[in-house]
C-alpha positions in Angstrom: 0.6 33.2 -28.2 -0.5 30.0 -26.9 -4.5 29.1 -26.4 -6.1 26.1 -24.9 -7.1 25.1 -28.2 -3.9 25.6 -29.5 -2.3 22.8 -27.3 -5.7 20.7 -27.9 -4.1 20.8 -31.5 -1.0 19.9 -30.3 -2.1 17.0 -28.6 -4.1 15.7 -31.0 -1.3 15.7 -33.4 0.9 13.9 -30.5 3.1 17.2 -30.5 2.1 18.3 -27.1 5.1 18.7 -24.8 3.8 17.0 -21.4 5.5 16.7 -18.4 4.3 15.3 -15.0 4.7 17.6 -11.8 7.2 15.5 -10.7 9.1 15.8 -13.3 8.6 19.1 -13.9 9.7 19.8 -9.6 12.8 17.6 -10.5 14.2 20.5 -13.6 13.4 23.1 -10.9 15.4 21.3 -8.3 18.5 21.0 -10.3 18.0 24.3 -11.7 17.2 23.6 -14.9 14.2 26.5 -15.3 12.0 25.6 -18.3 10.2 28.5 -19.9 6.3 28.4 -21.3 7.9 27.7 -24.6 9.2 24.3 -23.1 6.4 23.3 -21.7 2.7 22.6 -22.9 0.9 20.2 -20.1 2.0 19.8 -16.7 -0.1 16.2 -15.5 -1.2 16.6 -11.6 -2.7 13.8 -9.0 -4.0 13.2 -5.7 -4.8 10.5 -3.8 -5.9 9.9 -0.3 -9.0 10.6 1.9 -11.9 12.4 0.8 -14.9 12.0 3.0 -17.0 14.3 1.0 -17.5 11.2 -1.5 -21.0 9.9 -2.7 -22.5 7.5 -5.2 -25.5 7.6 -6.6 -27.5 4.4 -7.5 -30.8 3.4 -9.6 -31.4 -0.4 -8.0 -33.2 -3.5 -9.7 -34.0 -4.9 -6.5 -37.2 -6.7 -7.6 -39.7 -7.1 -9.9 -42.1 -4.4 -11.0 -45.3 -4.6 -8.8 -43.3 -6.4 -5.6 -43.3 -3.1 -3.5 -44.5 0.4 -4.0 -41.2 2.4 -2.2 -38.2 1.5 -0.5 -38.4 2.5 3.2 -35.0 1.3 3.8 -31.7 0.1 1.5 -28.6 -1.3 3.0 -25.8 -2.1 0.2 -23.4 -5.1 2.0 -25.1 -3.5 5.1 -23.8 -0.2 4.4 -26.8 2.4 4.9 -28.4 4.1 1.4 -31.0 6.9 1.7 -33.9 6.1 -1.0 -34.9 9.3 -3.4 -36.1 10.9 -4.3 -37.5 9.9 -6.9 -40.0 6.8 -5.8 -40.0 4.3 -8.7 -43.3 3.5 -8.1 -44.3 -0.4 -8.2 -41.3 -0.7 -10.4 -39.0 -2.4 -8.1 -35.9 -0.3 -8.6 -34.4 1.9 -6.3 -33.0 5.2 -6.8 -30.1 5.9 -3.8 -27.5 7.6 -2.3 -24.3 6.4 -0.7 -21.9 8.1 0.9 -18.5 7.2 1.1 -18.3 8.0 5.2 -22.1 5.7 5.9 -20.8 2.4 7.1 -22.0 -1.3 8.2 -19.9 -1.2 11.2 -16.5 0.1 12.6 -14.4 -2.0 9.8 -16.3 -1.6 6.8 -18.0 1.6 5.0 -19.0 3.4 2.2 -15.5 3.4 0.8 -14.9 -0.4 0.9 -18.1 -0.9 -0.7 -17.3 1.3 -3.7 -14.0 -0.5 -3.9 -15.7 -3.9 -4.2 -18.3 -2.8 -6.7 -15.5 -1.5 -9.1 -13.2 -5.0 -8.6 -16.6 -6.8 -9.6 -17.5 -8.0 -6.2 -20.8 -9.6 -6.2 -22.8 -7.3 -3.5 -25.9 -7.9 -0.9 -28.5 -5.2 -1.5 -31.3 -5.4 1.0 -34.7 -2.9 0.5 -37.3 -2.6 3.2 -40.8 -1.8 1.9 -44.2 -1.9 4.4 -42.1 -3.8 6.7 -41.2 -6.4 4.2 -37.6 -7.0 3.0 -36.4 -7.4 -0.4 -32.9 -8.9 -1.0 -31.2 -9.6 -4.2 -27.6 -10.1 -5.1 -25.8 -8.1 -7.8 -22.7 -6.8 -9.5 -21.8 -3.1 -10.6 -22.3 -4.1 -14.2 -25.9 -5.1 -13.0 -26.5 -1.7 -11.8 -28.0 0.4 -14.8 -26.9 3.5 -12.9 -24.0 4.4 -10.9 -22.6 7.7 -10.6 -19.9 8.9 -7.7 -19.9 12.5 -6.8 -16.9 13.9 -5.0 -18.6 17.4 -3.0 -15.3 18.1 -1.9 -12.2 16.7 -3.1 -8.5 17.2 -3.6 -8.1 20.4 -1.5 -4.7 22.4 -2.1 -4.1 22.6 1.2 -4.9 20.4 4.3 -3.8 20.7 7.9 -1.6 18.0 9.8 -2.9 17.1 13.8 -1.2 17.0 17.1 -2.5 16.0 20.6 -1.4 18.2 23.1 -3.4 16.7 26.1 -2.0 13.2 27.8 -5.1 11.1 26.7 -5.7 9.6 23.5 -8.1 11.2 20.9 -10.2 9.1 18.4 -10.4 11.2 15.3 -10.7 10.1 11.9 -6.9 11.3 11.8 -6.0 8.2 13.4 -5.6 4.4 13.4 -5.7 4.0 17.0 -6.4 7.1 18.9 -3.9 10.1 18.6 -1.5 10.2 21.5 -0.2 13.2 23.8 1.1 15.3 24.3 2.4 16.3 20.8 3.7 12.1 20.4 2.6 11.8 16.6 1.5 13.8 14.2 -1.3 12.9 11.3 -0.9 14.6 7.5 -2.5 14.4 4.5 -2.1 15.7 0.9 -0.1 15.2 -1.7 2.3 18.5 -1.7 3.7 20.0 -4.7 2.2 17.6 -7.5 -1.4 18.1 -6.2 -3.9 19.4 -8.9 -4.9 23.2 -6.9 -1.5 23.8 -6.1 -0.3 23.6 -9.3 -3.7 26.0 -10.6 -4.3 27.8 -7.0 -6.6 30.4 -9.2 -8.5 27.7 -10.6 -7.8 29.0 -14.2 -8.5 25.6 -15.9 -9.8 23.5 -12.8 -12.9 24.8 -13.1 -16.3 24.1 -14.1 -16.5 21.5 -17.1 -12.8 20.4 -16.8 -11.8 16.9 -17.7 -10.3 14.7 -15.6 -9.8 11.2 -13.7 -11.7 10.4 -11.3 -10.8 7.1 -9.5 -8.5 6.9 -12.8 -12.1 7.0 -14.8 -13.1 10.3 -17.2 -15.1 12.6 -15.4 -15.8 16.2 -14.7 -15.4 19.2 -12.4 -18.8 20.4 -11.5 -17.5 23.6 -9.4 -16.0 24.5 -6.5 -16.2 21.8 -3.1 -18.1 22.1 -0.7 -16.4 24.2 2.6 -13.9 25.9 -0.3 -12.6 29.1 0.7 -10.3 31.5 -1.2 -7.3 30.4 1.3 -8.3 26.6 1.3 -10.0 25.9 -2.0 -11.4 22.2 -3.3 -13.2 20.8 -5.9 -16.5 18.7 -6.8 -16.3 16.4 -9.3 -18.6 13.8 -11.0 -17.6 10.2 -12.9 -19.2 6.8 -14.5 -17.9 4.4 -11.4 -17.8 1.4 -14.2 -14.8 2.7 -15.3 -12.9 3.4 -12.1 -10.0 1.4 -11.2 -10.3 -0.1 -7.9 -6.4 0.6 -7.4 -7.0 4.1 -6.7 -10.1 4.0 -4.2 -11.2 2.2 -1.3 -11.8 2.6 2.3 -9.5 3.3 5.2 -10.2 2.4 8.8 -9.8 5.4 11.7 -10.1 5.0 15.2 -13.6 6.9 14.4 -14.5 4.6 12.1 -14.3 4.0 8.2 -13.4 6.3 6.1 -13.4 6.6 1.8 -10.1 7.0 0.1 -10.7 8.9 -3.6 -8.3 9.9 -6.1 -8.0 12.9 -8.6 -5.6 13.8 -11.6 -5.6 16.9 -14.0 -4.2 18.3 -16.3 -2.6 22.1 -16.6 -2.0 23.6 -20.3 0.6 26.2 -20.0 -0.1 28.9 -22.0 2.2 31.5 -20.7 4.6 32.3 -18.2 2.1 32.8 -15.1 0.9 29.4 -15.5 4.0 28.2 -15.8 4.8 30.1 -12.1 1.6 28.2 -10.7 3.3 24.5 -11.5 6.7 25.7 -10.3 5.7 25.2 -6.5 7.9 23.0 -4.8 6.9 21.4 -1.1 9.0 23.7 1.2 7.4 26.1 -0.5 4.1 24.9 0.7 3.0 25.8 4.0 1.2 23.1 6.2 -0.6 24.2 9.1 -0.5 22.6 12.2 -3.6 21.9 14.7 -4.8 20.8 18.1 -7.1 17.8 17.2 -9.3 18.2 19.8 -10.3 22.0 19.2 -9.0 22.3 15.1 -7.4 25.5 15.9 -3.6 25.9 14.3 -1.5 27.1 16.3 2.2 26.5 14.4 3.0 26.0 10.5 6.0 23.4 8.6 6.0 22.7 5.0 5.3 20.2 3.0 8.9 19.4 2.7 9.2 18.0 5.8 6.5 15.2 4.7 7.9 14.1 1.2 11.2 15.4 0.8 13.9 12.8 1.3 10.9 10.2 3.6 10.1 6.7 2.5 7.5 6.0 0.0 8.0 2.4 0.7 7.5 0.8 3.9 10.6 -2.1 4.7 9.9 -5.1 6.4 12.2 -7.8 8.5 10.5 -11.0 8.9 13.1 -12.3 10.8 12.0 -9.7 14.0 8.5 -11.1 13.8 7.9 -12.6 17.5 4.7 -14.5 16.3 2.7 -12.5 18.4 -0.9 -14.9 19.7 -2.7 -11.8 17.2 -0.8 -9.7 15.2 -1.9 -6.1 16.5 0.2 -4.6 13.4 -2.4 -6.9 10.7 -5.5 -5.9 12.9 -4.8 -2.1 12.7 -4.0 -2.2 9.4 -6.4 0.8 8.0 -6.7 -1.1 4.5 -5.7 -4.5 5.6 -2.8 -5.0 3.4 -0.7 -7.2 6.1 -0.3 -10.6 6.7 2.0 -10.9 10.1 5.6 -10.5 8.4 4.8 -8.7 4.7 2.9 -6.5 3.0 0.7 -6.7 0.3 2.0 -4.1 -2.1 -1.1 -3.5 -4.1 -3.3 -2.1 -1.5 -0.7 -0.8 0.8 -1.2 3.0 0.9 2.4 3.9 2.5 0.0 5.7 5.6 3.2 4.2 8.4 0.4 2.8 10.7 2.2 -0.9 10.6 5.4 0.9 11.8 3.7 2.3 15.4 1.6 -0.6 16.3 4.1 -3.5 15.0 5.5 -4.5 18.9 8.2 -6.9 16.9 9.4 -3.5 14.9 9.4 -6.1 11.5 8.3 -2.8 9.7 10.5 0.6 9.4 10.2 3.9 7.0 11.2 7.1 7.4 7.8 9.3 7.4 9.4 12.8 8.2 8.5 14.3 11.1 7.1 18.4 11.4 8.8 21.0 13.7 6.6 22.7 16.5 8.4 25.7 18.8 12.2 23.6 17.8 10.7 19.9 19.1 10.5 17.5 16.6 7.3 15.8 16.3 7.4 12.2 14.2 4.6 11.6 11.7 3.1 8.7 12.3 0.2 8.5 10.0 0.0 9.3 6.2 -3.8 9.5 4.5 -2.3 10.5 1.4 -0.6 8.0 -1.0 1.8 10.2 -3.1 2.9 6.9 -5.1 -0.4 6.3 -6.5 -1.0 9.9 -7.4 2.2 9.8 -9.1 1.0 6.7 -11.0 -1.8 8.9 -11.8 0.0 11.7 -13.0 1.9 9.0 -15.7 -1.4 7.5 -16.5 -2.9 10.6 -17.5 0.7 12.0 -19.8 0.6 9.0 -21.7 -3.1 9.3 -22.3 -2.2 12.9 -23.9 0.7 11.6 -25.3 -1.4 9.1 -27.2 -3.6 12.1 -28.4 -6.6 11.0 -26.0 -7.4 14.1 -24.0 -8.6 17.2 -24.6 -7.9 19.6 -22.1 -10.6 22.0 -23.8 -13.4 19.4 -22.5 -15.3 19.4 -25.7 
């Protein structure tokens, strides 16, 4: 019989048999059925928003004896809160940052994690006894600096719909949701996300290794807001050895929000876990809800989001009509557009160019979900399935190589 430990060994030895979701979605599909004697790590990953991310920071701002407690803290202009510990007269400050607190409607929590991790000098502004302390930094000047995810990587998320004629700001949107039931907002990252592929949580639990952010970090337990039908995780990593690739912030029509990226990996010790990775998206059932009230009120599947859409969005620069300001660039939630191309690296797929672009110079297919036998296009996508699939690689090769240990010892 196969143990956890047992495939540790395996790994460690560079025996291990590991196979991403994907791939492992891909034998199902063309009906090749592996058995638990096939298979000894399935690699899972999820990427997208998760505004239930923090950070936690300790602060040289000045030097010991130049203020007794910080009053205030501002990061690039992004709100901290100060605590709780005081630091006494020692001029640090010990803070918390959440991904969702921003400096105004185009810049948050999540862009200023993203710059920290590329190396981006920062602005960090304390206010003591009405006197203001400023001091430039970088994240490898920052003794401490923790992220936090309270709730992350949920196995199951709900897509939105107007149904009234106005627009809706939500943090589902770019530009206000329109109505009735124009566009439709999704998120998650189907059949290769980490709790679909463990919905009991055998191994995501508690203690669990994983990436965080692509750095080695920890489940701490279940998510804030988890329920037995809509579970999550919390999860806690060193941010100096994130990857700004797979983070950042993404811009609603409700303001910034922080993008945050998970991957796992599933030991297969026996047929019932190998049942748990075997989910495919059709199989996966995707509520639909009014945006204004939250209330579901019809279901698709996650099929109709991934299988057979664009993972790539196409552009024509020979439609562009010069526009005085390019409304497709302004709206872009990461701002990976110049007027006529996109820049690969920190486009996120989400399809936001393709509704506001008035020159149509940019076209995907993004699916669309069925409601009562209307079709309803999605318009927006806050999860990148190709970066959690990059994930997914990252972390097989890293137990291919023999450097994981699924144990978490």
């Amino acid at each position: 019989m196969k143990t956890v430990p047992s495939i540790d060994r395996l790994i460690k030895e560079k025996r291990a048999k590991v196979f991403t979701a994907s791939e492992i979605k891909d034998m199902i599909r063309r009906g090749e059925i592996p058995s638990a004697d096939d298979v000894d790590v399935v690699t899972t990953g999820t990427f997208g928003i998760m505004s239930g991310t923090m950070a936690i920071f300790t602060l040289p701002v000045a030097p010991p004896g130049s203020f007794g407690k910080a009053d205030t803290i501002k990061l690039n202009g992004v709100p901290g809160y100060p605590g709780p510990c005081p630091n006494e007269n020692l001029g640090l400050v010990d803070c918390v940052v959440y991904g969702t607190s921003k400096y105004d409607m185009n810049y948050g929590g999540g862009h200023l994690f993203k710059d920290l991790v590329k190396g981006d000098t920062i602005q960090v502004e304390a206010v003591s006894d009405g006197k203001v302390f400023r001091k430039e930094m970088t994240l490898h000047e920052i003794p401490f600096a923790r992220m936090v995810v309270t709730r992350g990587a949920f196995m199951n998320y709900t897509a939105f719909v107007n149904p009234e004629e106005s627009a809706f700001d939500t943090i589902f949107s770019v530009t206000g949701m329109a109505g009735p039931l124009k566009e439709a907002s999704v998120s998650g990252c189907g059949e290769i996300n980490p709790l679909q592929n463990d919905p009991s949580r055998a191994y995501l639990k508690e203690g669990a290794p994983i990436l965080l952010n692509g750095a080695d970090g920890r489940i701490i337990g279940e998510g804030t807001r988890s329920t037995s039908l809509r579970p999550n995780l919390s999860a806690a990593a060193d941010m100096k050895d994130m990857d700004a690739g797979m983070m950042g912030g993404f811009i609603t029509s409700a303001g910034p929000e922080c993008m945050t990226s998970f991957a796992a990996a599933i030991p297969i010790i026996d047929e019932n876990a190998l049942k748990g990775v075997s989910v495919t998206d059709e199989n996966i059932r995707l509520p639909i809800a009014d945006i204004q009230t939250r209330v579901p009120f019809s279901s698709d599947d996650y099929g109709s989001v991934w299988n057979g859409t664009c993972r790539k969005i196409m552009t024509d620069e020979k439609k562009c009509i010069s526009c005085y300001r390019c409304i497709a660039q302004n709206n872009c939630p990461v701002k990976a557009l110049t007027p006529s191309s996109i820049n690969v690296s920190e486009c996120v797929v989400c399809g936001s160019c393709i509704r506001t672009c008035t020159g149509n110079v940019f076209t995907a297919d993004l699916g669309s979900l069925d409601i009562n036998g209307s079709s309803i296009p999605i318009t927006l996508r806050q999860s990148d399935r190709n970066r959690a699939e990059e994930l997914t690689l990252r972390l097989k090769e890293r137990i291919l190589d023999g450097k994981w240990n699924i144990g978490g010892i």
